[in-house]
C-alpha positions in Angstrom: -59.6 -20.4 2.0 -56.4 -18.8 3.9 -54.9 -22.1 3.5 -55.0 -22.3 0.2 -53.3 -18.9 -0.2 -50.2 -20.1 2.6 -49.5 -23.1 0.4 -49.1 -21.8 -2.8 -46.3 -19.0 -1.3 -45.0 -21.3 0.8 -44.1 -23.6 -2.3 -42.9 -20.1 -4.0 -41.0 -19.3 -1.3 -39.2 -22.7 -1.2 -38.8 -22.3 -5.1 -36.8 -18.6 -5.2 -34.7 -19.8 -2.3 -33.8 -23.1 -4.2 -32.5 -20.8 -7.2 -30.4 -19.1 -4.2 -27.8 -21.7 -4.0 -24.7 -21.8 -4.9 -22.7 -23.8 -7.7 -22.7 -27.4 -6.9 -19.1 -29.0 -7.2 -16.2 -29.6 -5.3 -14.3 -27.2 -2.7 -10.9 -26.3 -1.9 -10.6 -26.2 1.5 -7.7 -22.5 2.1 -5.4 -23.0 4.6 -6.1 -20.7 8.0 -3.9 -18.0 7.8 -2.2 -16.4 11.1 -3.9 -14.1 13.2 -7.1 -14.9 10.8 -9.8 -16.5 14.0 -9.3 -16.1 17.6 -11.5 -17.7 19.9 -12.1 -15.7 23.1 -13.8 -16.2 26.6 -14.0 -12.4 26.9 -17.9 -11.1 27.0 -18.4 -8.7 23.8 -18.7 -5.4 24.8 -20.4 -1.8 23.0 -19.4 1.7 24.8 -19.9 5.3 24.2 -18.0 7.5 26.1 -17.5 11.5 26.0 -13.6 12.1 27.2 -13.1 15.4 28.2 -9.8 16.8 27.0 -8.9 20.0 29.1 -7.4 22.5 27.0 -3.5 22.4 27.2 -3.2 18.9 28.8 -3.1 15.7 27.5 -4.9 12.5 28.7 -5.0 8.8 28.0 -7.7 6.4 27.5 -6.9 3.0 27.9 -8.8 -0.8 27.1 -7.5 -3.8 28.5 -7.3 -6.8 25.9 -5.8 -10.3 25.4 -3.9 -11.0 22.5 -5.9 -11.5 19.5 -9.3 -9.8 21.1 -10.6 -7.9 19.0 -12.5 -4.4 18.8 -14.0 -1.7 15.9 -14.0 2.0 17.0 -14.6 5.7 15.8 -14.1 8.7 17.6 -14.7 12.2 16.5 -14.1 15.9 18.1 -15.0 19.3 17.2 -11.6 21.2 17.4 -9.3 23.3 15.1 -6.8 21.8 13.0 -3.7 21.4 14.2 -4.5 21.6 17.9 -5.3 18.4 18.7 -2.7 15.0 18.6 -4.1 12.2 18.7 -1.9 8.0 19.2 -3.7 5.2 19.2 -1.1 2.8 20.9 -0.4 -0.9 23.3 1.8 -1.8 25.4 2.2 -4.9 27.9 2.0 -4.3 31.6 5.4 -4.4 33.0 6.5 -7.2 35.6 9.1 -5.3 38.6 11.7 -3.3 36.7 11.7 -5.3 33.9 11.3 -3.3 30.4 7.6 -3.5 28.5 7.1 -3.4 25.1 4.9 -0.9 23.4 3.5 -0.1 20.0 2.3 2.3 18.1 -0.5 1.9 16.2 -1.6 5.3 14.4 -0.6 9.1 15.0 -1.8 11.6 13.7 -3.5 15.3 14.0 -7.2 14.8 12.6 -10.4 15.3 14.3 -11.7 12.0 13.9 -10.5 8.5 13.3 -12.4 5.0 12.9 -10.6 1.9 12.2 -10.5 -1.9 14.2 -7.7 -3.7 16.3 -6.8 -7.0 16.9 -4.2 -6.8 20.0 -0.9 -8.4 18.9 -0.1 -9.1 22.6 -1.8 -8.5 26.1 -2.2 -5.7 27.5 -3.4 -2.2 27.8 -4.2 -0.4 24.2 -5.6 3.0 23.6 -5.6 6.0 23.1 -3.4 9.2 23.8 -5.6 12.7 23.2 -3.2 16.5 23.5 -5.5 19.0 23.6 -2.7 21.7 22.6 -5.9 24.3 21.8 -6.8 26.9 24.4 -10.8 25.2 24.6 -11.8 22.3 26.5 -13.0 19.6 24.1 -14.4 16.6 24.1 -14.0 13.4 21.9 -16.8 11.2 21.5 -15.8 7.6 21.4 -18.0 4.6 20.0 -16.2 0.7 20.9 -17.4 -2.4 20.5 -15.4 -5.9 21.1 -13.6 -7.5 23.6 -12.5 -5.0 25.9 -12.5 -4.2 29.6 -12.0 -0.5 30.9 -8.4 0.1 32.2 -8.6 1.6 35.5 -5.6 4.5 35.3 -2.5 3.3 37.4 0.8 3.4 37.2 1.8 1.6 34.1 
């Protein structure tokens, strides 16, 4: 008897999804566009992390990243407009005395942004958080990609 119940919407099943498919007929295959897939070795990483911004100072927090890794992001802060500067840069670690090259990505004075990267080079991108308030605050930073934490030095 449960048999001949499975059957029937198993063959219904089969049926709908048949109806699912798409036009038969010939493709055109799009040319792959620059900067459109990047392969990486890199494990895939997800983070939280609360970044305490001490009122008056300013602080960065930094991501390693090859060129082309990629990574989606939001952060958000409770703080009053107009107190709080926020630059989402990158910039390549410098060899000796030789110049780097940096870039920057957003700016802006908000209390929250969200957004995704690809890194156009490799090196260290992030953030840069000026807490120019007279309140401690923190910003509460959701990442996921291809990342590793960049341990502060001299850069």
């Amino acid at each position: 008897m449960r048999l001949a119940f499975t059957i029937p919407l198993f063959v219904t099943m089969v049926a709908v999804a048949a109806g699912c498919r798409t036009a038969s007929g010939p493709w055109i295959e799009a040319p792959l566009d620059e900067g459109t897939f990047f392969a990486t070795t890199g494990e895939l990483h997800e983070g939280d992390y609360q970044i305490l911004v001490p009122a008056g100072e300013a602080l960065e927090f930094m991501l390693e990243m090859d060129a082309g890794e990629t990574i989606t992001y939001r952060w958000t802060t409770q703080v009053e407009p107009g107190q709080f500067t926020a630059e989402f840069h990158g910039h390549t670690i410098r060899q000796g005395e030789e110049p780097g090259t940096v870039m920057i990505y957003d700016s802006h004075q908000a209390d929250r942004e969200q957004g995704s990267l690809a890194a156009p080079f490799d090196g260290i991108h992030g953030w840069y958080f000026n807490n120019e308030g007279e309140q401690d605050i923190v910003v509460d930073l959701r990442v996921v990609g291809f990342y590793r934490l960049h341990e502060a030095e001299d850069d």
